[in-house]
C-alpha positions as CSV (number, residue, x, y, z in Angstrom):
1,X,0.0,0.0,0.0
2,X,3.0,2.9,1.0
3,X,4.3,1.6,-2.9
4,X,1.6,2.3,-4.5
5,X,1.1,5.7,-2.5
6,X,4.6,6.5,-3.4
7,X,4.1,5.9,-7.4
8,X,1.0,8.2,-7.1
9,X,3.0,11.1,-5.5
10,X,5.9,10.1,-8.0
11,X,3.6,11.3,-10.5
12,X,2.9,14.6,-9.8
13,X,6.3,15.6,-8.5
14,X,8.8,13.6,-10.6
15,X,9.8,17.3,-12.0
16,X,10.8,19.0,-8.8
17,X,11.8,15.3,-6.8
18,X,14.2,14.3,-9.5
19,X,15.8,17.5,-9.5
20,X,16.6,18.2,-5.9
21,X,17.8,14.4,-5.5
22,X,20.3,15.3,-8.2
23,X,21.3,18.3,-6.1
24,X,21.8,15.9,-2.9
25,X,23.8,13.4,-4.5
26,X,25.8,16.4,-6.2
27,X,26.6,18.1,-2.5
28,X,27.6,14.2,-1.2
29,X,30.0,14.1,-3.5
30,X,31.6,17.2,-3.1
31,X,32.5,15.7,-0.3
32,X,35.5,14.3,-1.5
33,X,38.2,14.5,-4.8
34,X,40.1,11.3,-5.9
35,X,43.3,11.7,-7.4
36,X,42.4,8.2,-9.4
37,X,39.1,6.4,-9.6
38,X,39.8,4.1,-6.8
39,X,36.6,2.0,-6.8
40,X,34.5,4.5,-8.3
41,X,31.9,6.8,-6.7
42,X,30.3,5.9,-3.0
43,X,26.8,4.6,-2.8
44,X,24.3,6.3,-0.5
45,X,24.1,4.0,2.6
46,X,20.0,3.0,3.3
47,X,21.1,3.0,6.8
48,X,22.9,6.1,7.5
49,X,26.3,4.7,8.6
50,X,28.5,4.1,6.1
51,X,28.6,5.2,2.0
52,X,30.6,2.3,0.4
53,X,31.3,2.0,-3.6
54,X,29.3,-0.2,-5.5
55,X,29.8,-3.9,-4.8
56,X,31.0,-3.9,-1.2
57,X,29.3,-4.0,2.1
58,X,29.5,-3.8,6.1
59,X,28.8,-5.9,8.8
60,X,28.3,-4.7,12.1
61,X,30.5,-6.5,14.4
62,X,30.0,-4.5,17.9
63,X,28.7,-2.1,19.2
64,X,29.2,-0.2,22.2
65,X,26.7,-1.4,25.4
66,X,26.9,-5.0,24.5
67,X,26.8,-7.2,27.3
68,X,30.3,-9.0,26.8
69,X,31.0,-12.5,28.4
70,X,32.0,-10.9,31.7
71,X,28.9,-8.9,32.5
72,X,30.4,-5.8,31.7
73,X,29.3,-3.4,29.0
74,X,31.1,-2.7,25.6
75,X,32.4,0.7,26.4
76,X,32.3,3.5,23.9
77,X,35.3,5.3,22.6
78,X,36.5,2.9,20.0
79,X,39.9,3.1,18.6
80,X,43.3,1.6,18.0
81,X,42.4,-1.8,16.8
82,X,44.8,-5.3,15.6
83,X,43.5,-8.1,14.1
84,X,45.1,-11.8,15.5
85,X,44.5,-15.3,13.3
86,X,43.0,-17.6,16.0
87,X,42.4,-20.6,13.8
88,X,41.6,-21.6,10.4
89,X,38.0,-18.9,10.2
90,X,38.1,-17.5,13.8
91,X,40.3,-13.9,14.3
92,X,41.0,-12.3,17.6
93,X,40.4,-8.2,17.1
94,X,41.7,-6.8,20.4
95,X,40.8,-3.0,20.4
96,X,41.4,0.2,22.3
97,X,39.0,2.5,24.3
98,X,39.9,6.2,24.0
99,X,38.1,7.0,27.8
100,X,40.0,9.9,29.9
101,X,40.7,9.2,33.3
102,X,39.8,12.4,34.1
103,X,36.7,13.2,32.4
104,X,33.8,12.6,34.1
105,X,31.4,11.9,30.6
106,X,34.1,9.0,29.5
107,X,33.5,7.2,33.0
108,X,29.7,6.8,32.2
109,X,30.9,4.9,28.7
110,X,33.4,2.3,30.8
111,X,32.5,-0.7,31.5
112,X,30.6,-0.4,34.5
113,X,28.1,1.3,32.8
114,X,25.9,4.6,32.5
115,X,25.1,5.1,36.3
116,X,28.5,2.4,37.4
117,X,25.7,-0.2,37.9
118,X,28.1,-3.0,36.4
119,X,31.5,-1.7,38.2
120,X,31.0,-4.2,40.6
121,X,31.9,-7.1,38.7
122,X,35.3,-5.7,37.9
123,X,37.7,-6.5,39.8
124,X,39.7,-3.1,40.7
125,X,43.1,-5.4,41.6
126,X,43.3,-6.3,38.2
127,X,43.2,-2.4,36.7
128,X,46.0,-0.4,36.6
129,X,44.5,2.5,38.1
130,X,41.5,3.6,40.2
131,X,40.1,6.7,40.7
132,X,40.7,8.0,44.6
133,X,37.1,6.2,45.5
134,X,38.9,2.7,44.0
135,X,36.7,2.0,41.1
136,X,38.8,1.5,37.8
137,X,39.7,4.2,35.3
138,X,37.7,3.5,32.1
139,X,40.2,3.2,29.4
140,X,41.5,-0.2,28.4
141,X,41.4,-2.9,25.5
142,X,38.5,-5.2,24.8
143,X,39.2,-8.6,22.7
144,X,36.4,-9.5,20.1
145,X,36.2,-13.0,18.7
146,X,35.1,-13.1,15.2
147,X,34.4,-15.6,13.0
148,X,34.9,-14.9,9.4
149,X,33.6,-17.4,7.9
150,X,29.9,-17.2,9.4
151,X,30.1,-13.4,10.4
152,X,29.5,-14.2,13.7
153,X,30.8,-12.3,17.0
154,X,31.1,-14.9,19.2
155,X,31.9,-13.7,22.0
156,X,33.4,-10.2,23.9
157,X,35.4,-9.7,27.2
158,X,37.4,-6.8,28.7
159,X,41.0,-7.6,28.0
160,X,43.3,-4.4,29.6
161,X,41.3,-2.3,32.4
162,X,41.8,1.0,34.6
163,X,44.1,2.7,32.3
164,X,43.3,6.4,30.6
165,X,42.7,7.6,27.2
166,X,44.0,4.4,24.8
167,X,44.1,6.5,21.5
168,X,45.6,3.5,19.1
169,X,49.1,1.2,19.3
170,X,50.0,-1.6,17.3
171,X,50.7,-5.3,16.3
172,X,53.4,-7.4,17.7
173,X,55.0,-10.3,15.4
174,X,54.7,-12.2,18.4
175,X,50.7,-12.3,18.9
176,X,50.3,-9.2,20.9
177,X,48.8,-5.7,20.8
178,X,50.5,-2.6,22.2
179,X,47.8,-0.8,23.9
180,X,49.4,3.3,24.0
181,X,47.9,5.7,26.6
182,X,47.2,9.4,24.9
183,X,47.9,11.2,27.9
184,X,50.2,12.2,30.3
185,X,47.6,12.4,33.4
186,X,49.3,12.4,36.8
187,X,47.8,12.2,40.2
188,X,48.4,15.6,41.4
189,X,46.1,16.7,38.5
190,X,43.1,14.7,38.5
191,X,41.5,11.9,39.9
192,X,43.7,9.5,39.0
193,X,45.9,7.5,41.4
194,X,49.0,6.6,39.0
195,X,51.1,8.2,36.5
196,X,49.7,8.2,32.9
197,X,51.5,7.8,29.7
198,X,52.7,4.3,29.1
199,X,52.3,1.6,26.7
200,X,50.6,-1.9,28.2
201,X,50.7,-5.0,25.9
202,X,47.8,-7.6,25.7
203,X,48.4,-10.9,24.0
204,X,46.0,-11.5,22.1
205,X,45.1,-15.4,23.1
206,X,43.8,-13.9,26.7
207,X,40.5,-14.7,27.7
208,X,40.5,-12.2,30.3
209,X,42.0,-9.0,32.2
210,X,45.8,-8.8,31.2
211,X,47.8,-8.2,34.3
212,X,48.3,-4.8,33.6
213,X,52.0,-3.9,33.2
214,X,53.3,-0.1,32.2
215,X,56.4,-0.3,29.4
216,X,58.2,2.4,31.4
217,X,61.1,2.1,29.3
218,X,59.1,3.2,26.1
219,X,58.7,6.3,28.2
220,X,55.8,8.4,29.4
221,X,54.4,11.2,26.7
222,X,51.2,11.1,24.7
223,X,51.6,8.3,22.9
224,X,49.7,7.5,19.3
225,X,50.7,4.6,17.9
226,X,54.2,2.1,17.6
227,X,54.1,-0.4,15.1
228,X,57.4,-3.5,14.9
229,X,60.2,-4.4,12.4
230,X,59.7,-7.7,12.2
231,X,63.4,-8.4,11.0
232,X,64.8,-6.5,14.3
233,X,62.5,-6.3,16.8
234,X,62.9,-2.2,16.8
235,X,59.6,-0.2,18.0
236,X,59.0,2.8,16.1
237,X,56.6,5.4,18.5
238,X,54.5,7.8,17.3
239,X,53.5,11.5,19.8
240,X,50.0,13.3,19.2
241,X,51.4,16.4,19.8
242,X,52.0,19.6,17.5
243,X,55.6,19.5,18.5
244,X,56.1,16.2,19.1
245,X,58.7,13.7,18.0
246,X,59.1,10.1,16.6
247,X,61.3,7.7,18.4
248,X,62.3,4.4,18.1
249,X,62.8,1.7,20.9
250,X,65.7,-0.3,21.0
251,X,64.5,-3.9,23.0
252,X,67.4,-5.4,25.1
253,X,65.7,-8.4,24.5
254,X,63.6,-8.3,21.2
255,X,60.1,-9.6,21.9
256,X,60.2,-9.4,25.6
257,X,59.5,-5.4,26.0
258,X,59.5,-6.0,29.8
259,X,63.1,-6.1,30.1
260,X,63.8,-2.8,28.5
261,X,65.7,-1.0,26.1
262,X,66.8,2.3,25.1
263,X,64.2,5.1,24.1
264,X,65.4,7.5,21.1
265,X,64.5,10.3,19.0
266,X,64.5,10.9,15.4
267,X,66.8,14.1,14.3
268,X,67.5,15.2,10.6
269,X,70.9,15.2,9.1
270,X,71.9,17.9,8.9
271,X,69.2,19.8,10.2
272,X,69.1,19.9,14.1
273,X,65.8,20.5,15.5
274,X,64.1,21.0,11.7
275,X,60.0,20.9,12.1
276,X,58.9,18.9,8.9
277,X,55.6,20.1,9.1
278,X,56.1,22.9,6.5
279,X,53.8,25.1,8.6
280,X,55.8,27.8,8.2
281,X,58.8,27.1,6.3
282,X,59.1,24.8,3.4
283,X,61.9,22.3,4.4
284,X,60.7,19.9,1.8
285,X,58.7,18.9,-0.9
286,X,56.3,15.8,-1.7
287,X,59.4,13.2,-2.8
288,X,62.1,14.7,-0.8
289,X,64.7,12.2,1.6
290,X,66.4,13.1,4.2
291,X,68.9,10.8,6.2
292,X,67.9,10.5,9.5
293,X,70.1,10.5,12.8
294,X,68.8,8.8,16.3
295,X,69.6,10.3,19.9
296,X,69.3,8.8,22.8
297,X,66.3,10.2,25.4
298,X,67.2,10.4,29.0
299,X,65.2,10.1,31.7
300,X,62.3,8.7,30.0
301,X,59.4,8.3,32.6
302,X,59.9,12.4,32.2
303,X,58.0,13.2,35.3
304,X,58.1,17.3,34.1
305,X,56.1,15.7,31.0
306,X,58.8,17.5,28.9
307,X,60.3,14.6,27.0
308,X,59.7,15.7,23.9
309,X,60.5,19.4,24.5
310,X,64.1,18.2,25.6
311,X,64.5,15.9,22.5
312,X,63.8,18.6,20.3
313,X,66.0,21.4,22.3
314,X,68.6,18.7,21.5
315,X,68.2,18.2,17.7
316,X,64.9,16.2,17.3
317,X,62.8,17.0,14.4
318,X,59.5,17.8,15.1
319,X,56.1,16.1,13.4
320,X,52.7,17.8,13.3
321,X,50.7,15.8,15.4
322,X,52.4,12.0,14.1
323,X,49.1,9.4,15.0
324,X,49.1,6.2,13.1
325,X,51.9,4.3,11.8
326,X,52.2,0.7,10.2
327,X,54.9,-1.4,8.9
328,X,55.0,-2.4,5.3
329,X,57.7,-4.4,3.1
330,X,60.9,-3.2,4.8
331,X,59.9,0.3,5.8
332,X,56.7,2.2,7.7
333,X,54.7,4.9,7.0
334,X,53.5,7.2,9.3
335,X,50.6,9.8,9.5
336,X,51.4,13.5,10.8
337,X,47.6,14.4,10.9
338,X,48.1,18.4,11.3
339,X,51.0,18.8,9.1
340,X,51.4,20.6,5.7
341,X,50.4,23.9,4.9
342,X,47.0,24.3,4.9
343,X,47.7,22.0,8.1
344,X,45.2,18.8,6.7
345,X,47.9,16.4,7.0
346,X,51.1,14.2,6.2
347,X,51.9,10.6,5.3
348,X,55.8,9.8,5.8
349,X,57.9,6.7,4.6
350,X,60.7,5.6,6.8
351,X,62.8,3.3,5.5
352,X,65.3,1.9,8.3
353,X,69.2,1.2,7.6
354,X,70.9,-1.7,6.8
355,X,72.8,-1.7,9.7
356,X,69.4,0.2,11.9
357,X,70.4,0.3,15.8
358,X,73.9,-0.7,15.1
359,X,77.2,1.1,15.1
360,X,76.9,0.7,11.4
361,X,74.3,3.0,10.6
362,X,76.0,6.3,10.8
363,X,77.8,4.9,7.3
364,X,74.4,3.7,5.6
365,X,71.5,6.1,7.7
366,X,67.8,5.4,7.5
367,X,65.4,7.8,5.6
368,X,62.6,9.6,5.6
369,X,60.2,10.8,2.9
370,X,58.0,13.5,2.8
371,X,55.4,11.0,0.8
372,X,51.9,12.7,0.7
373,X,50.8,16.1,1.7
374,X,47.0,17.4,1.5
375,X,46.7,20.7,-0.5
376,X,42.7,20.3,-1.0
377,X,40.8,19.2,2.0
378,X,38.7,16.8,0.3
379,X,41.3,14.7,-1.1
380,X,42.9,14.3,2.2
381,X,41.1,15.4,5.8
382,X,43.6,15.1,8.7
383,X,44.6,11.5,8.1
384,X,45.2,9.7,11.9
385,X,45.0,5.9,11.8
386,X,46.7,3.9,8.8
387,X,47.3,0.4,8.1
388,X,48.7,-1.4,5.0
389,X,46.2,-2.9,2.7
390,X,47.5,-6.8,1.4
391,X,48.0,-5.2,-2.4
392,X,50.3,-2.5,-0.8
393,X,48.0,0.8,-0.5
394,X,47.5,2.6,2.4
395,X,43.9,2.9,4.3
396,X,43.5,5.9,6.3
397,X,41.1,6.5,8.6
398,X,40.2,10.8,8.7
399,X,39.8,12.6,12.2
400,X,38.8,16.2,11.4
401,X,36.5,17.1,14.0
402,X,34.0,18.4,12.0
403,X,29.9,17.9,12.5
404,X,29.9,19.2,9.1
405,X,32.5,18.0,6.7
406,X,32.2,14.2,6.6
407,X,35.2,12.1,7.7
408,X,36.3,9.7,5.3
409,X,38.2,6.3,4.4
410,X,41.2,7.4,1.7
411,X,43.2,5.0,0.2
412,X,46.8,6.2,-1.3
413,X,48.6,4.3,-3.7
414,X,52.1,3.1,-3.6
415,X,52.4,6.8,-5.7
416,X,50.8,8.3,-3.3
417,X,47.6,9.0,-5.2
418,X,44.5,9.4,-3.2
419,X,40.9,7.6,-3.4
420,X,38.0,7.1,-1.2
421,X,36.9,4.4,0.3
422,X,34.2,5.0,2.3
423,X,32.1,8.0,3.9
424,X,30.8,8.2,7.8
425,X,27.0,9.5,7.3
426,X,26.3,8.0,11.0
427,X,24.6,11.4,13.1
428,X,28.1,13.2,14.7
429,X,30.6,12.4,11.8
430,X,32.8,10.3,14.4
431,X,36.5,9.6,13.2
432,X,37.2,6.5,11.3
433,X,39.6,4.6,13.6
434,X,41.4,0.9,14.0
435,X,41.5,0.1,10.4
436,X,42.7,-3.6,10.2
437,X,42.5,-6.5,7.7
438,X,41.8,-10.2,8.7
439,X,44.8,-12.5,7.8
440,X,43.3,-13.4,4.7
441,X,43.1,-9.8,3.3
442,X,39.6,-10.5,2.6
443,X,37.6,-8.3,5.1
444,X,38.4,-4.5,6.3
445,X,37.6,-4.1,10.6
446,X,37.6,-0.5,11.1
447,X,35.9,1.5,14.1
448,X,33.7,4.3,14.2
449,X,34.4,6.2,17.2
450,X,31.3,7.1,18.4
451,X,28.9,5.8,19.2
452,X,31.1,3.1,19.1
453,X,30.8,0.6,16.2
454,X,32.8,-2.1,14.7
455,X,32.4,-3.2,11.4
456,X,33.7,-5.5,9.0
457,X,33.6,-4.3,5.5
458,X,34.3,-7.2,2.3
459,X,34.0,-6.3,-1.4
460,X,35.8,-6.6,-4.6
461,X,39.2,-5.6,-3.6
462,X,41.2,-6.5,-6.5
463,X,39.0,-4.2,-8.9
464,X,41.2,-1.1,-7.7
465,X,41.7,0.8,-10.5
466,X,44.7,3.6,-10.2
């Protein structure tokens, strides 16, 4: 009955309809400019969440509030997020809360629930930190099974609890995810009864709370993101700063981060204390290398919060707000989310030395390359997590902040041309966050940040046309 209804309306305002549906689907796609075609146009979603290109879909894998296998509730804030094989179908996605210690809204999305009505349930010896009344901070890792084959969750469970602010991390070689803090909350500040700042790792196996273990060594700052070279065992860091740095992590003991290691800094040859931003003056161009240079970072656990304002007063280059990074064949790339000119954002390639760590390298250096820089907002929108896709393009995830101008999924070819991959139309325009692929390189997990959502996302991958 509503069909027919609609074809009789249809009939006497086909005119004026058609034309303002071609104005809506003009002003979506101003939205964004591809560089190459990508996978071709995005397709309205019917559901308001996500605008994918023709032939690929979403599944939604979580959502925040769940009742997970523990009694606790899915909390909100979704970010940083790896993807572990489990079995033959099953994957492990263990992924990070962004939740502030010290704001009072992000302890309503924890786990304990809206009003705390689940806190209870949580043990507060097994969280890092509790807030002076000893329930747990809200931040932390939860561990999703997923089972490809049937796309079936099968089952949830807080994995890492009573830490603050969990912005993203990384992938171990070894089964693990590095769960970083994005803060640098002490107690004399807030609420909080520990210092803030660290990197905790989860395996990814667990089947419940982690025992909760700060990487002092990998010092105390606002950390983003660290990704591994697998050939070393060398930790690259990423700082969510406007004048932060990007260090490196030297394991005395690859693999077993618990032992320690030396924290360093990344300076330019040549160039002591250069800011590669190009805010304000050009250092380099889309294509440029520069060697790099590594110093070493003292007193790391920087109780003044200054680390990165002594690294740079001793040669360390600064990056505009570095977020997600991701190893590739034999060299990472890096997102500095506020750099460039019109400040929209960075992609850099490091590509480590021969002889990286080693007495070696000062005769064959590692280096950086300036590798993407936005010019036009809607080809690229203050890029923040990356990953590698399995044909060798980059997925980005965009955090611009706006209510207004959509955040998007870009993809960047190994010439660093841009495409889009998907559009957030969910109400609020949440960041993109977490992007991952299974093992298989069949299915795309990325988050939306709020209201929290996971989603698995499969389509014809191999049509990419650049």
């Amino acid at each position: 009955m509503i069909l027919h209804r609609r074809s009789l309306i249809a009939s006497s305002a086909a005119l004026a309809f058609s034309g303002l549906a071609r104005n809506v689907h003009a002003a979506e796609e101003e939205t964004y400019l591809n560089e190459v075609v990508g996978y071709g146009p995005l397709k309205r979603d019917p559901n308001g969440v996500l605008d994918l290109p023709e032939g690929f879909s979403y599944r939604i894998v979580s959502q925040g509030g769940e009742t997970m296998a523990d009694g606790l509730l899915v909390p909100g804030q979704f970010d940083g997020m790896g993807c572990f094989a489990l079995d033959d179908t099953r994957v492990a996605l263990v992924r990070n809360h962004e939740l502030k210690g010290s704001s009072a809204s992000h302890r309503n999305w924890g786990p304990g629930g809206y009003n705390q009505e689940r806190i209870g349930r949580l043990d507060a010896n097994r969280a890092y930190d509790t807030y002076k009344d000893g329930r747990p901070l809200p931040g932390g890792t939860t561990t999703v099974i997923y089972d490809l084959a049937t796309g079936r969750t099968e089952r949830q469970h807080l994995s890492l609890a009573g830490t603050s602010t969990n912005c993203c991390g990384g992938q171990t070689p070894w089964g693990s995810w590095l769960s970083c803090e994005e803060t640098s909350e002490l107690p004399a500040d807030s609420d909080v009864t520990k210092d803030h700042g660290y990197v905790f790792e989860v395996p990814a196996r667990a089947e419940g709370l982690v025992d909760p273990i700060p990487l002092k060594a990998m010092g105390r700052f606002e950390h983003e993101a660290v990704c591994v070279d697998p050939r070393t065992g060398i930790l690259y860091l990423t700082e969510d700063q406007g004048d932060g740095l990007f260090y490196r992590f030297l394991p005395d003991a690859p693999g077993e981060l618990a032992k320690g290691g030396r924290l360093q800094a990344m300076v330019l040859r040549g160039h002591n204390g250069a800011d590669t931003s190009n805010h304000k003056d050009r250092i380099w161009s889309v294509g440029d290398w520069r060697e790099v240079e590594w110093i070493d970072m003292h007193e790391v656990e920087s109780p003044k919060g200054d680390l990165r304002l002594r690294g740079h007063a001793e040669g360390a280059a600064l990056v505009a707000r570095a977020e997600g990074i991701w190893w590739g064949d034999n060299e990472l790339y890096l997102t500095a989310t506020s750099g460039g000119p019109i400040q929209r954002g960075q992609i850099l390639r490091y590509v480590p030395s021969p002889e990286e760590g080693r007495p070696g390298e000062s005769r064959r250096p590692g280096r950086v390359q300036l590798f993407v820089e936005s010019t036009d907002l809607k080809t690229l929108n203050m890029g923040d997590n990356i990953t590698i896709a399995p044909w060798g393009h980059l997925i980005v995830c965009e955090d611009n902040y706006s209510t207004e101008v959509k955040n998007h999924l870009k993809g960047v070819t190994p010439e660093g041309k841009l495409y889009t991959l998907g559009r957030n139309v969910f109400q609020g325009n949440s960041e993109f966050a977490g992007a991952v692929f299974a093992p298989d390189g069949r299915t795309l997990f990325v988050n939306i940040q709020y209201p929290g959502l996971t989603v698995a996302i499969t389509g014809p991958w191999s049509s990419v046309r650049t």
